[in-house]
C-alpha positions in Angstrom: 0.0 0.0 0.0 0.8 4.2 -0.3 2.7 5.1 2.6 0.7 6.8 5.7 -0.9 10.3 4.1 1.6 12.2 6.4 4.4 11.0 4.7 3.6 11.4 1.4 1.8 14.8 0.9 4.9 16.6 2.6 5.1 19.7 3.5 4.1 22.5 1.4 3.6 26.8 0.9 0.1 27.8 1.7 -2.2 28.2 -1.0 -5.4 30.7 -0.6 -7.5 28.4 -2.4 -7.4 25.0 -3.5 -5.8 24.6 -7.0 -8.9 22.9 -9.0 -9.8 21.7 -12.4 -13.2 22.7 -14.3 -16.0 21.4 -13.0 -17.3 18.5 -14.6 -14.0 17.7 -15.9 -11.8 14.5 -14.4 -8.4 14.0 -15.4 -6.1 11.1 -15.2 -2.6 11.8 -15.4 -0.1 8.7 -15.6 3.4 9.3 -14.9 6.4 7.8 -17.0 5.5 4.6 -17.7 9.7 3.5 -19.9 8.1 0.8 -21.7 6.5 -1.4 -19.1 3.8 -2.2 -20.7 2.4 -4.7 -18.0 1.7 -2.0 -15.2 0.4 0.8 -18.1 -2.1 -2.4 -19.1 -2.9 -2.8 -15.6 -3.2 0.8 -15.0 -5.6 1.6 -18.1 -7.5 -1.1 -16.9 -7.9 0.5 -13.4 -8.2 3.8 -14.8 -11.8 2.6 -17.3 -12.6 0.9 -13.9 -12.9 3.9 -12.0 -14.0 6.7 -14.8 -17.0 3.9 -14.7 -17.9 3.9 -10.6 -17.3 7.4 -10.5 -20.3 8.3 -12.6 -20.3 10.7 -15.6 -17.9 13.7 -16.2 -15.6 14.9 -19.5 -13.1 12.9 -19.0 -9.5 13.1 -20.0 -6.4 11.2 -19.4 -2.5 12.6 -19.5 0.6 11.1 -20.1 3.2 12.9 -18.5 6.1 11.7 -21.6 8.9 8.7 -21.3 6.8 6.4 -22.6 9.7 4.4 -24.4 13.5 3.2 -23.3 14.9 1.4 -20.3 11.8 -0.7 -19.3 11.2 -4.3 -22.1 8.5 -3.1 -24.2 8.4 0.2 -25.9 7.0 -0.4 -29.1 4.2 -2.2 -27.0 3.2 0.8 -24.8 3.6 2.8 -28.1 1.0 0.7 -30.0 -1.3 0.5 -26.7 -1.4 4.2 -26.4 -2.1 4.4 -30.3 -5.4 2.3 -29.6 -6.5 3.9 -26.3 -6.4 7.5 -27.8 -9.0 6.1 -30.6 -11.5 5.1 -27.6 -11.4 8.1 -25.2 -9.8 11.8 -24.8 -6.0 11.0 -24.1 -3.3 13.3 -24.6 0.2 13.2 -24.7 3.1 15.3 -23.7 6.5 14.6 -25.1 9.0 13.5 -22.7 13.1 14.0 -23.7 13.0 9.9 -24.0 10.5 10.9 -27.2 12.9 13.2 -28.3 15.9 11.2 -28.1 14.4 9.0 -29.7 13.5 10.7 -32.6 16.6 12.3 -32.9 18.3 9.1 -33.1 17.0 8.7 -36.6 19.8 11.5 -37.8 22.8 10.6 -37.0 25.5 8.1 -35.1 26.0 10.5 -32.4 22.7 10.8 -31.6 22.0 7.4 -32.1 24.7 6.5 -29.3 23.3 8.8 -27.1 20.1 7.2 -27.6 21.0 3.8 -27.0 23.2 4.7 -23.7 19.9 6.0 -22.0 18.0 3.2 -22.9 17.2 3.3 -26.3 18.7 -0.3 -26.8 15.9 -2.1 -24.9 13.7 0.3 -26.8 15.2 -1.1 -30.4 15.1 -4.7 -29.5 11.1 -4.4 -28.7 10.9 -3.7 -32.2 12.1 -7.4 -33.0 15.4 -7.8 -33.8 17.6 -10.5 -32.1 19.5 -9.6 -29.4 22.3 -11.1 -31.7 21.8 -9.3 -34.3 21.9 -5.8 -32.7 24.9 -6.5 -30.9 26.8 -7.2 -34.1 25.6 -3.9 -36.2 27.8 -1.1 -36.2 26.3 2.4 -35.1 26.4 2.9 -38.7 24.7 0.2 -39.6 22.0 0.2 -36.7 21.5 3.8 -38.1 20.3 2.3 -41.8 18.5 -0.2 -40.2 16.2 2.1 -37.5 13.9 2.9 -40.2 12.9 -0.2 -41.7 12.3 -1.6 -37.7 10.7 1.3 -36.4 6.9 1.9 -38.2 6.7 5.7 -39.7 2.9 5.4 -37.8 5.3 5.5 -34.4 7.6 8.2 -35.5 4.8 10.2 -36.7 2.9 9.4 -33.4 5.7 10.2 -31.4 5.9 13.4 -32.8 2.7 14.8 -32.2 3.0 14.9 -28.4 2.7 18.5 -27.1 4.7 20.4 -24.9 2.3 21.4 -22.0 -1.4 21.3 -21.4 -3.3 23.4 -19.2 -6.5 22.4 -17.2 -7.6 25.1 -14.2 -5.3 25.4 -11.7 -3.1 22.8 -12.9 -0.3 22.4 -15.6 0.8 19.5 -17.2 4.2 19.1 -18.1 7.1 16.3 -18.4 10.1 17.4 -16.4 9.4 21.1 -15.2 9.3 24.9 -16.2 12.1 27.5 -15.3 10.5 29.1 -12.6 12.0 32.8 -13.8 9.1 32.5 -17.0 5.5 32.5 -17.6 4.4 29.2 -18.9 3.4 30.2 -22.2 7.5 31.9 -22.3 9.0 28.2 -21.4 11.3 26.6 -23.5 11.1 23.0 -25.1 14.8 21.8 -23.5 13.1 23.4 -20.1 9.7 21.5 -20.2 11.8 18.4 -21.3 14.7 18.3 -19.5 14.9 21.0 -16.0 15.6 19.5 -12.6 17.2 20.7 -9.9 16.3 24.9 -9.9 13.0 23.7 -10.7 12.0 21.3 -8.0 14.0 23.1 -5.3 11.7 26.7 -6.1 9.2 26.7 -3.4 7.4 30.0 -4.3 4.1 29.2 -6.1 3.7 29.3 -9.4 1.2 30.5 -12.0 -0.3 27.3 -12.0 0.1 23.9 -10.1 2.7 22.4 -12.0 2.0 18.1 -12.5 5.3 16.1 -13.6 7.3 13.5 -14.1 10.8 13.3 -15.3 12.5 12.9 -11.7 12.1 9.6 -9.9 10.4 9.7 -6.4 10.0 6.7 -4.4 6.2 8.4 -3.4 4.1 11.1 -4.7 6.0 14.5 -4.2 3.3 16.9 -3.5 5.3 20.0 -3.3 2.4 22.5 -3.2 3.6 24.4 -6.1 4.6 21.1 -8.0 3.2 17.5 -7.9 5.9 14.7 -9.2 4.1 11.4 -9.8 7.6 9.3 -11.3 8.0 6.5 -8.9 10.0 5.2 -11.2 7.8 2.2 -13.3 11.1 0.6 -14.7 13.1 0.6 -11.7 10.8 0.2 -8.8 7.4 -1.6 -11.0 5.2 1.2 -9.6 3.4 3.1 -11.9 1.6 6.0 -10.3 -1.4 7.9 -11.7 -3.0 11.3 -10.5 -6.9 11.7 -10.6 -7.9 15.1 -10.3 -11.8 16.2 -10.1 -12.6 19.5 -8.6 -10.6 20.3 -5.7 -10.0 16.6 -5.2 -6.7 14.5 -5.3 -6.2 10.9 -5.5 -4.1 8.6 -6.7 -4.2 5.3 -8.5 -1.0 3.3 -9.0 -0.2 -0.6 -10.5 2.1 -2.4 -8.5 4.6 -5.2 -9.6 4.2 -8.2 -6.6 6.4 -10.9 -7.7 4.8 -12.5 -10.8 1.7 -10.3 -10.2 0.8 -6.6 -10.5 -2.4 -5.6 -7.9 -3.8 -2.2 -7.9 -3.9 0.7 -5.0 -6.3 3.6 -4.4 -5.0 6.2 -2.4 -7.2 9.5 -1.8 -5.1 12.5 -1.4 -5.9 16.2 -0.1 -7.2 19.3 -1.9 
C-alpha cells in the first residue's frame, strides 16, 4: 500500500484556495511509464474501472512523456497508447525519451546517445535479435532504425505536445524555469529542468504536474506534484486523478509474478 498520508503529501507553501480543475471535468494523469507495458495495461484497466464507478464527467487522461526506453516493451506501450487515444480523450506530452528517440534517426551520435539511456531495450522491442543488434555497427544500426521502427510510431511520437493546461493545474514532463511564464518556457526546459525547478518553493502561475524525476512516493510539493516512482526501476506506476478540488491517486504495482492495484485519496 501508499505510505501513511503524512508521509507522502509533505510539506508545502500555503495556497489561498485549492488549486482545481473545471467542474465537470476528471483527469487522469499517468506518470512515465519507460516501456513497461504490464503495469500501463494494468493501470488503463484501473483507470476505465474507476472513470465507470465514479459516474459521468468529461473525461481526459495525460501522459506525463517517457513512454519508451529502459523498461522491455516500448513499441508495445507505443501501440497500446495508439489504440486507447482512438476510444477516449488521451493526450500526450513529449517527454526528452521521445525526443531522443527521434533524434536518433539523424545521425551516429545521436544514435549512441540514444542507446546509452535506454534506447537499446527500446530497439530490441521492435524485434530484432538480441544477436543481431549486438553485431551492427552504429552505422549500420543507423540504416537499419527505419525499416524496424513503423513511420505510424515516428509520426505518433511526434505529435506529443509540450504542456497542457486544465484550471489550476499544468501539465508538463520534467518542469518549467520558474523565472518565466508558462506560455515563455522553453522545449529543453519542459523536457529536461531539474534541480532549480523542484528546489523553487514560491508558487507558481499554476500547479505544475510532472514527471521526469524519480520519487519513491508522490512529491506533492504545493507548487509542483511529481508522480515518477519510477515504473522501470521500482514496478510502480503512479497515476493522478484530479476532479474538482480533489486528489487521488491510482498506481499498478509489480508483486512478484503479479501486478495488484492501490487507491490512495489525497488532499485538496
Amino acid at each position: 500500500m501508499f505510505e501513511p498520508l503524512r508521509n507522502i503529501f509533505r510539506s508545502r507553501p500555503v495556497r489561498k484556495e485549492p488549486a482545481r480543475v473545471p467542474a465537470g471535468e476528471r483527469y487522469y494523469v499517468i506518470g512515465d511509464i519507460h516501456g513497461r507495458l504490464d503495469l500501463y495495461r494494468a493501470l488503463i484497466a484501473a483507470i476505465e474501472q474507476d472513470d465507470v464507478d465514479k459516474g459521468g464527467a468529461a473525461t481526459t487522461v495525460i501522459l506525463l512523456g517517457d513512454l519508451v526506453d529502459r523498461g522491455p516493451d516500448s513499441r508495445g506501450v507505443i501501440e497500446l497508447s495508439m489504440r486507447w487515444a482512438k476510444a477516449r480523450r488521451v493526450r500526450f506530452l513529449a517527454g526528452n525519451h521521445e525526443e531522443m528517440f527521434l533524434q536518433a534517426f539523424e545521425d551516429t551520435s545521436r544514435l549512441r546517445h540514444f542507446v546509452k539511456h535506454g534506447g537499446r531495450e527500446t530497439i530490441l522491442s521492435y524485434g530484432i535479435p538480441v544477436a543481431t543488434y549486438n553485431d551492427l555497427s552504429l552505422a549500420e544500426l543507423l540504416a537499419e532504425l527505419p525499416q524496424l521502427v513503423p513511420a505510424e510510431h515516428r509520426d505518433f511520437l511526434q505529435s506529443f505536445e509540450d504542456y497542457i493546461v486544465a484550471g489550476d493545474y499544468a501539465f508538463v514532463h520534467a518542469g518549467i524555469d520558474p523565472g518565466k511564464p508558462l506560455e515563455e518556457q522553453g522545449r529543453e526546459s519542459l523536457l529536461w529542468i531539474r534541480e532549480r525547478f523542484l528546489s523553487h518553493s514560491a508558487p507558481h502561475s499554476h500547479v505544475v504536474v510532472h514527471g521526469h524525476t524519480i520519487f519513491d512516493e508522490v512529491d506533492d510539493r504545493g507548487n509542483r506534484i511529481g508522480i515518477d516512482t519510477g515504473a522501470y526501476r521500482t514496478g510502480r506506476l503512479t497515476a493522478l486523478v484530479l476532479e474538482g478540488d480533489q486528489r487521488r491517486y491510482i498506481a499498478a504495482v509489480e508483486q512478484g509474478d503479479s501486478t495488484v492495484v492501490e487507491h490512495s485519496e489525497g488532499t485538496a
